[in-house]
C-alpha positions in Angstrom: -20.6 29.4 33.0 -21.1 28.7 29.6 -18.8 30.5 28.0 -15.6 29.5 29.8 -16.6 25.8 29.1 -16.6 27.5 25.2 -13.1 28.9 25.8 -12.1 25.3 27.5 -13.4 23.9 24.0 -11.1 26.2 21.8 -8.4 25.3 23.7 -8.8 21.4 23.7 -9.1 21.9 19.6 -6.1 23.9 20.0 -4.3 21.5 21.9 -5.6 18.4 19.7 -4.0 20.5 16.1 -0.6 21.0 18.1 -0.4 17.2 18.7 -1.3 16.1 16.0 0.9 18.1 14.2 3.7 17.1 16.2 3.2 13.3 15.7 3.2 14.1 12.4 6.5 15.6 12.4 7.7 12.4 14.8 6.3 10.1 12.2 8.5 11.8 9.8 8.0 11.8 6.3 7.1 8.2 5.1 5.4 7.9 1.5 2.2 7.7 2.9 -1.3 8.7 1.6 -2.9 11.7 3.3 -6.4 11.8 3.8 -8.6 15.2 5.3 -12.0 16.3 5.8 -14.1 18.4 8.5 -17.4 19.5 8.8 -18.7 23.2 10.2 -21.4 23.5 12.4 -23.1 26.9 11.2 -26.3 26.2 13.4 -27.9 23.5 12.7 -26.2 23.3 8.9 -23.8 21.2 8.7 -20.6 22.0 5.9 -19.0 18.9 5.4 -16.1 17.9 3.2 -13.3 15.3 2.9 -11.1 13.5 0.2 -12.1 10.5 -0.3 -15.6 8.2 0.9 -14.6 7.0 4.4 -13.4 10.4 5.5 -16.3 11.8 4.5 -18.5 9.0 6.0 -16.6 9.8 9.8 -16.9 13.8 9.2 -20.7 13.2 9.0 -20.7 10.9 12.0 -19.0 13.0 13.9 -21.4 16.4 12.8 -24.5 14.3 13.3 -22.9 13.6 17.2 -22.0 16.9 17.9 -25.6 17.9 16.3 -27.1 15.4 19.0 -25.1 16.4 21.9 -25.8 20.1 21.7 -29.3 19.5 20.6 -29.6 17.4 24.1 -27.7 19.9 26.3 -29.5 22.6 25.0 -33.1 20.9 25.8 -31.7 19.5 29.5 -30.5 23.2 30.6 -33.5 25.0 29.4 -35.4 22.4 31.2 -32.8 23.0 34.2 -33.6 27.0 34.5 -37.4 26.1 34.2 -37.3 24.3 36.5 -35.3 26.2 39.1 -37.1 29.2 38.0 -40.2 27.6 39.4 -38.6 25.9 42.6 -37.8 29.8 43.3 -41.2 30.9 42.2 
């Protein structure tokens, strides 16, 4: 079960690069200022980077949330199996 909701996640990243390439391209090219960052979750080590301070500021945010929301999910299903695990004991 969990790893086809890990294959669903690849493909939603997928799908949100191909968009956002594409309104890109529909935008056309305006002289605009571009702006990136990202952060990796190795674990529980975040890699963060980004060009400039507000970028930067929203790729923590964003680690820090997906840090929570994994840290959560991982303590409500191990308390899920225990659980069961003792309902079948």
């Amino acid at each position: 079960m969990l790893g086809v909701s890990g294959i669903m996640l690849i493909f939603a990243g997928i799908i949100i690069i191909v968009l956002a390439f594409l309104l890109s391209i529909l935008r056309g090219m305006q002289n605009t200022k571009v702006k990136s960052g990202g952060a990796v979750l190795i674990g529980p080590f975040p890699i963060v980077w980004g060009t400039d301070k507000e970028t930067l500021r929203l790729a923590i945010l964003l680690c820090l949330i997906a840090f929570l929301v994994l840290f959560f999910l991982l303590v409500i299903l191990q308390f899920i199996f225990i659980v069961g695990a003792i309902r079948l004991w």
